[in-house]
BATIBA-700482 format. One record per residue: residue number from 1; residue in three letters; chain; z, x, y of N, C-alpha, C, O in turn. Coordinates in steps of 0.1 Angstrom, whole numbers, plus 2048, in hexadecimal, padded with zeros to 3 digits. Atoms other than C-alpha are relative to their C-alpha. Example, Ala and Ser with C-alpha at 12.3 -4.5 7.8 and 13.67 -1.06 7.14 Angstrom:
<palums>
{1; "ala"; "A"; {800; 809; 7F4}; {84E; 87B; 7D3}; {800; 809; 80C}; {807; 813; 80C}}
{2; "ser"; "A"; {800; 7F7; 7F5}; {847; 889; 7F5}; {808; 7F8; 80B}; {809; 7FD; 816}}
</palums>
This chain:
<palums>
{1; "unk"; "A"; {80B; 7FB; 808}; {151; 521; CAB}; {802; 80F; 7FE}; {7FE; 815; 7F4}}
{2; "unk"; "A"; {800; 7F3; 800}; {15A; 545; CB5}; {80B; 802; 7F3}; {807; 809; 7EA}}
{3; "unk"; "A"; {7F7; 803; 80A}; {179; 540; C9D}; {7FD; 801; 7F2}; {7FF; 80A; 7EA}}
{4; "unk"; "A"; {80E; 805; 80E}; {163; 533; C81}; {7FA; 80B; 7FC}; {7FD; 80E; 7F0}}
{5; "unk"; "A"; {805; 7F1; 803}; {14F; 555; C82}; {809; 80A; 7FF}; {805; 814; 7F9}}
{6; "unk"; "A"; {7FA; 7F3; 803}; {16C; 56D; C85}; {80A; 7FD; 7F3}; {812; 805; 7EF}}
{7; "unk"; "A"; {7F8; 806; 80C}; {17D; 55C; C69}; {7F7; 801; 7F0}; {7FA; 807; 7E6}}
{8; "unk"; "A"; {80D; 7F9; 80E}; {15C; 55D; C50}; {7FA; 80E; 800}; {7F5; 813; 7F6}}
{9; "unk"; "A"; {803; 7F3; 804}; {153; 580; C59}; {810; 80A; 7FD}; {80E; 815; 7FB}}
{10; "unk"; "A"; {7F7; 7FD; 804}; {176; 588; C53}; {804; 7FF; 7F2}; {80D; 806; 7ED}}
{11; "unk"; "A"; {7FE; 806; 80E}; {177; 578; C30}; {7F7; 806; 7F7}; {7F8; 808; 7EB}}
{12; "unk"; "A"; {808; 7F6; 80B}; {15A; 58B; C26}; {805; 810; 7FF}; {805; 817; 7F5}}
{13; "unk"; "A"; {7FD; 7F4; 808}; {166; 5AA; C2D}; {80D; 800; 7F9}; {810; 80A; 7F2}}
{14; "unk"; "A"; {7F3; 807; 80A}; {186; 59C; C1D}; {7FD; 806; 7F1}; {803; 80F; 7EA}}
{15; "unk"; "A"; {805; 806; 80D}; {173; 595; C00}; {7FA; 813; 7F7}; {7FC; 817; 7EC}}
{16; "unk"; "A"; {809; 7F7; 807}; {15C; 5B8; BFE}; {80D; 810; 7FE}; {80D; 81A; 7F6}}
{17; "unk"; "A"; {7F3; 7F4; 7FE}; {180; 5CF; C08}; {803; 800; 7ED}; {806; 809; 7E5}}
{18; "unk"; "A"; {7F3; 800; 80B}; {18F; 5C0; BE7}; {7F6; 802; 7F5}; {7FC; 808; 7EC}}
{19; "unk"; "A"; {809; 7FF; 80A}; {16B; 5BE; BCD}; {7FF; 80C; 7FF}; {7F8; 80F; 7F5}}
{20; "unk"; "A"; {803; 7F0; 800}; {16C; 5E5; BD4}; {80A; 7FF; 7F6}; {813; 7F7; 7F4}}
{21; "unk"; "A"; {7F6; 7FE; 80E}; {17B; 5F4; BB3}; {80F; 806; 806}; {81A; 802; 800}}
{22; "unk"; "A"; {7F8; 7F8; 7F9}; {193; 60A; BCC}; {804; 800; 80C}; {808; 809; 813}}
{23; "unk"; "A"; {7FD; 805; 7F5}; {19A; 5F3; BE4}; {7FA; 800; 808}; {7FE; 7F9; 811}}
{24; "unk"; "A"; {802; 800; 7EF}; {184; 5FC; C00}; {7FF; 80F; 802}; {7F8; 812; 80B}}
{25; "unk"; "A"; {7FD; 7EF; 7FF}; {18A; 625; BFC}; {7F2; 803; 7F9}; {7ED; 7FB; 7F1}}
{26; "unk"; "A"; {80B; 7F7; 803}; {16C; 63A; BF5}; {805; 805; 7F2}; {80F; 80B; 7EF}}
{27; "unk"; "A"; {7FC; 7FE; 80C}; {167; 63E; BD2}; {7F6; 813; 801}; {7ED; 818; 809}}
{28; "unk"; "A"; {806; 7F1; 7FF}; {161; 665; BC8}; {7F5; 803; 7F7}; {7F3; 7FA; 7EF}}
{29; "unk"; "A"; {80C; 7FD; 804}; {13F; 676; BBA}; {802; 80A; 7FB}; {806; 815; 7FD}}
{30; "unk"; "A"; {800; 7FA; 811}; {13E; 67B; B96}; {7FF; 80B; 7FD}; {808; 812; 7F7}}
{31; "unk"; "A"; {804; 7F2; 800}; {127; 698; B97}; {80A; 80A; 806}; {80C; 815; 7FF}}
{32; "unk"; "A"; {7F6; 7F7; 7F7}; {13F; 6AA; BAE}; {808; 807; 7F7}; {80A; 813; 7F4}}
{33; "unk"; "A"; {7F5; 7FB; 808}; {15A; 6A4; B97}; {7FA; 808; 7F2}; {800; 812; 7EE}}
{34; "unk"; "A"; {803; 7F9; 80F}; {147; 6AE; B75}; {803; 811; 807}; {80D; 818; 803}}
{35; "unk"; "A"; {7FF; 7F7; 7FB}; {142; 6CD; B8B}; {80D; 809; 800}; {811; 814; 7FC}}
{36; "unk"; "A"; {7EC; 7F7; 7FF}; {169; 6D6; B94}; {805; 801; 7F2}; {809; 80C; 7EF}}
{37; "unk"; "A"; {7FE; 7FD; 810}; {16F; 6CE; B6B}; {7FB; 806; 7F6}; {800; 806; 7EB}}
{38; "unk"; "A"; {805; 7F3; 806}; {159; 6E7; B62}; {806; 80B; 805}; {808; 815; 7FE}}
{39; "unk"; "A"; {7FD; 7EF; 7F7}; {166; 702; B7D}; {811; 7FE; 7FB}; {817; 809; 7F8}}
{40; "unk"; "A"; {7F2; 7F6; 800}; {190; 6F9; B76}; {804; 7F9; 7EF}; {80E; 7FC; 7E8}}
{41; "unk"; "A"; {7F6; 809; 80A}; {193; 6DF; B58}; {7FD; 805; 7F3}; {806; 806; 7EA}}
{42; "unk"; "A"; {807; 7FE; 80F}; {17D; 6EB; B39}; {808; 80D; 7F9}; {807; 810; 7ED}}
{43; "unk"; "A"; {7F9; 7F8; 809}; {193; 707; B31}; {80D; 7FB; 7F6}; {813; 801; 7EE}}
{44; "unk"; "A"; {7F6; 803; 804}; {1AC; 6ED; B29}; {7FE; 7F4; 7F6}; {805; 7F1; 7EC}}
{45; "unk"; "A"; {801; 80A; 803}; {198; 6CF; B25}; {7F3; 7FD; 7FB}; {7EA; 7FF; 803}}
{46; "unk"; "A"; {80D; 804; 7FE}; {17A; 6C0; B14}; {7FB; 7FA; 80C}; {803; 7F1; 80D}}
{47; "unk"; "A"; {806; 806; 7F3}; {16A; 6B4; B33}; {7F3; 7F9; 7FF}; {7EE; 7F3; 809}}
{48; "unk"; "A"; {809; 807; 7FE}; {14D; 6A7; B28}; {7F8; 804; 7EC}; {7FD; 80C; 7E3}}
{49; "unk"; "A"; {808; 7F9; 809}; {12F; 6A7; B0A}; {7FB; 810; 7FB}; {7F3; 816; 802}}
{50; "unk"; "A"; {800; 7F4; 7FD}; {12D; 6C9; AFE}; {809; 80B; 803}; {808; 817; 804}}
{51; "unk"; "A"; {7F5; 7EE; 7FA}; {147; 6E1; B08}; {812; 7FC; 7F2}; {810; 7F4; 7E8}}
{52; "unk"; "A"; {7F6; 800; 808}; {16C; 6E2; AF4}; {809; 808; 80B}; {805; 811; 813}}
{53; "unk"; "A"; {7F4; 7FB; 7FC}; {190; 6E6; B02}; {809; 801; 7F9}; {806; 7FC; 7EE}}
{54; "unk"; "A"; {7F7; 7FE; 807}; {1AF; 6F0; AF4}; {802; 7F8; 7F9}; {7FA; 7F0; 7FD}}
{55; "unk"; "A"; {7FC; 80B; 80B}; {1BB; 6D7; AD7}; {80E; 7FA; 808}; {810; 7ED; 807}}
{56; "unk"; "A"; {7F6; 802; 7F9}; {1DC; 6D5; AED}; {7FE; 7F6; 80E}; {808; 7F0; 813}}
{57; "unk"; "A"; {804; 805; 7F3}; {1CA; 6C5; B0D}; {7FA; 7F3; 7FE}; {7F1; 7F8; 7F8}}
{58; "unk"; "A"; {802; 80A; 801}; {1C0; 6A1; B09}; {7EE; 800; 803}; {7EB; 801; 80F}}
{59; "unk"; "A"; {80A; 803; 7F9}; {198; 69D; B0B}; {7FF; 7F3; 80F}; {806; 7E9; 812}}
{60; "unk"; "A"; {804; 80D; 7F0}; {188; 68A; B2F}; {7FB; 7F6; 7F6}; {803; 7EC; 7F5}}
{61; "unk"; "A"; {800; 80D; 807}; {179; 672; B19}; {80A; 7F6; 7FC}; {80A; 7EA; 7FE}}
{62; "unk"; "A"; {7F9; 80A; 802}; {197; 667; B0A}; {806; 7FC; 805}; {808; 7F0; 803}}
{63; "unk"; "A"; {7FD; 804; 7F8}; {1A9; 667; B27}; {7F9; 7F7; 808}; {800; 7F3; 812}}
{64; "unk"; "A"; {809; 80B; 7F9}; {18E; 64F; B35}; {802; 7F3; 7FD}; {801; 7E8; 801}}
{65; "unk"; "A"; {801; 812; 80A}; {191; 638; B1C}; {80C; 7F9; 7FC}; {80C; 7F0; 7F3}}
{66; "unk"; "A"; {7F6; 808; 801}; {1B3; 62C; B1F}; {801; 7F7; 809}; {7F9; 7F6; 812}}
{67; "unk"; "A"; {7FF; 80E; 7F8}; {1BE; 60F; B2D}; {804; 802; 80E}; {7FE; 7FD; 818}}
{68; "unk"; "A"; {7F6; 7FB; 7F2}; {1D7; 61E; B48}; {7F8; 805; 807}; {7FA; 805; 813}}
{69; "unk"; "A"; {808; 7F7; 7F8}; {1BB; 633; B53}; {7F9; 7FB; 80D}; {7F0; 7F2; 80E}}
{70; "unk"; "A"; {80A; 808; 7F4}; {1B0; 62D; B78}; {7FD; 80A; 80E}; {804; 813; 814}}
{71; "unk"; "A"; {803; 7F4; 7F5}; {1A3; 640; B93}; {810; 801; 807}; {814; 80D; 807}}
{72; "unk"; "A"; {7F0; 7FF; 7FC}; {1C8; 63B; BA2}; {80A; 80A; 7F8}; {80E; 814; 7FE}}
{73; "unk"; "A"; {7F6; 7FA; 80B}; {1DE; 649; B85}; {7F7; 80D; 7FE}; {7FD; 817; 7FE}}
{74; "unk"; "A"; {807; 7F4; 800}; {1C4; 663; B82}; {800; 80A; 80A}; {7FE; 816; 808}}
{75; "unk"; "A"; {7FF; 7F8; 7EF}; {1C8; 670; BA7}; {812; 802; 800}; {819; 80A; 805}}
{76; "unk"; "A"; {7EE; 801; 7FF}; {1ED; 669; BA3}; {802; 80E; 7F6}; {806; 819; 7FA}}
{77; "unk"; "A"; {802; 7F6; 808}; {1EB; 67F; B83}; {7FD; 80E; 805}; {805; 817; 802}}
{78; "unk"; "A"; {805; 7F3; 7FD}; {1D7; 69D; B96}; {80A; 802; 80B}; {80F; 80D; 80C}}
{79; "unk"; "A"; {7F6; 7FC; 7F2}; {1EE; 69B; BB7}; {80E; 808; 7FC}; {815; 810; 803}}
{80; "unk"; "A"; {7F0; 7FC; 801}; {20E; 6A4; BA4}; {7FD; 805; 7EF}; {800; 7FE; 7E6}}
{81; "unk"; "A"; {800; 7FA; 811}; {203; 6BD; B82}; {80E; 801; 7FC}; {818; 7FF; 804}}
{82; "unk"; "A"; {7F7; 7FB; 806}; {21A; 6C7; B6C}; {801; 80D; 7F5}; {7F5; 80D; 7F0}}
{83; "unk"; "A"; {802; 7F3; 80A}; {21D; 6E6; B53}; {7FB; 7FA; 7F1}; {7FE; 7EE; 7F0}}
{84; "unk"; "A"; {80B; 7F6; 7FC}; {207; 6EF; B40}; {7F8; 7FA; 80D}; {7FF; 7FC; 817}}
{85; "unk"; "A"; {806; 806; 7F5}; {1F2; 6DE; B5A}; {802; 807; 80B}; {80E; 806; 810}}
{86; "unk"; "A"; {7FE; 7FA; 7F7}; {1EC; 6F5; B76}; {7FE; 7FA; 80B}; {7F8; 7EF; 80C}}
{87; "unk"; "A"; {801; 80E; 7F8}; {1F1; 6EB; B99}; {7F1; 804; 808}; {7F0; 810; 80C}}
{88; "unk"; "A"; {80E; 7FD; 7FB}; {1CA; 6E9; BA7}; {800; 7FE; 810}; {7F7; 802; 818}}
{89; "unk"; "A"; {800; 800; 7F2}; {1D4; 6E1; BC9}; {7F4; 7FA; 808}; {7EF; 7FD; 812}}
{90; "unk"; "A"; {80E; 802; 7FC}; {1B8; 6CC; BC9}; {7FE; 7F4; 80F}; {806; 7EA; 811}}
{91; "unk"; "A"; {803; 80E; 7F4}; {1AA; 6B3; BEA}; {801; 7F2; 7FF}; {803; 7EF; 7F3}}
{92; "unk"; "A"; {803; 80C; 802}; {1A8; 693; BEC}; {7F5; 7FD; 7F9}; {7F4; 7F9; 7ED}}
{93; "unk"; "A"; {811; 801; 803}; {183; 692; BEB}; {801; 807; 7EE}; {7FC; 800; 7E6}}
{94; "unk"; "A"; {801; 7FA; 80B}; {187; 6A8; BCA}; {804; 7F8; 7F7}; {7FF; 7F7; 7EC}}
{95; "unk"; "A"; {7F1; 806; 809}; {1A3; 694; BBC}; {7F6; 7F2; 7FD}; {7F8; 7EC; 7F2}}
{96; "unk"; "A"; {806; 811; 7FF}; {18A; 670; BC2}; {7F5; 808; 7F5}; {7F5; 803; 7EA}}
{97; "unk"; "A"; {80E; 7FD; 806}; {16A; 685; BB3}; {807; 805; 7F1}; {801; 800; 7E7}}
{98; "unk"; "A"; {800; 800; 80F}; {17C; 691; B92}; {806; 7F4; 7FA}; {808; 7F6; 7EE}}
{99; "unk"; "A"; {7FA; 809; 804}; {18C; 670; B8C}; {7F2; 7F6; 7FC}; {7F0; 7F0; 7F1}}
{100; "unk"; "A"; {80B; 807; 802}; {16A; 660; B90}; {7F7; 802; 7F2}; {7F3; 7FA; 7E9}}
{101; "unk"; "A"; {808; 7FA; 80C}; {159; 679; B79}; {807; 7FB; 7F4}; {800; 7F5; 7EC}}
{102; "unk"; "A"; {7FA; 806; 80D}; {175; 66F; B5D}; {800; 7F4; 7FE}; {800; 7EF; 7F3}}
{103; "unk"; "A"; {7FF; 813; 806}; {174; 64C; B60}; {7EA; 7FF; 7FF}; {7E6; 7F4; 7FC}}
{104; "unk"; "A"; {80A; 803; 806}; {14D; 651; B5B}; {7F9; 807; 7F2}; {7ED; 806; 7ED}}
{105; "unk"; "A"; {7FD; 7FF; 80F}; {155; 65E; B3C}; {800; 7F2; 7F4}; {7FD; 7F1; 7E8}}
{106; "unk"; "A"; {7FB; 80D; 807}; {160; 63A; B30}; {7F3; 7FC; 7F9}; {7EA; 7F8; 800}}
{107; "unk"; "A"; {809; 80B; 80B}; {148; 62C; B13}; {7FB; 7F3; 800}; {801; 7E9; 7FB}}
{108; "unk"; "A"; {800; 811; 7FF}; {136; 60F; B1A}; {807; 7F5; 804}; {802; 7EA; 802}}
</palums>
């Protein structure tokens, strides 16, 4: 019987590790990030309704709205800039909260 129970509470958290969008990892807070993409990105990048970046910098929306786009490739992206792209040196926590904010960018 004891079997039986560590086998089905094992299968659920099985179940709720993998229904997480991010595996199981703590997804980052949006606000946060809008926040950091007003303080390092808006000189570069649209970042949101409202503001304008260079013509050269890709808006966050569109970058939202690709297919490849995923809180992963987005963290992967911020871990390792490239020129122009300065290096922000940013946290983890920072790195999860502006990825979040972009992907709630996405359109319906």
């Amino acid at each position: 019987m004891r079997v039986l129970l560590l086998t089905v509470v094992f299968i659920v958290i099985l179940v709720v590790f993998l229904a997480t969008p991010t595996g199981g990892q703590a997804q980052g807070f949006a606000p946060n990030g809008e926040r950091l993409a007003q303080q390092w990105c808006v000189s570069c990048h649209m970042t949101g309704p409202g503001n304008r970046g260079r013509d050269t910098a890709l808006p966050f929306p569109v970058i939202a709205e690709r297919p490849a786009t995923t809180a992963g490739s987005l963290k992967a992206f911020l871990s390792a800039p490239h020129p122009p792209m300065p290096d922000l040196s940013l946290s983890r926590n920072e790195m999860d909260d502006l990825a979040a904010y972009i992907l709630s960018l996405r359109g319906g």
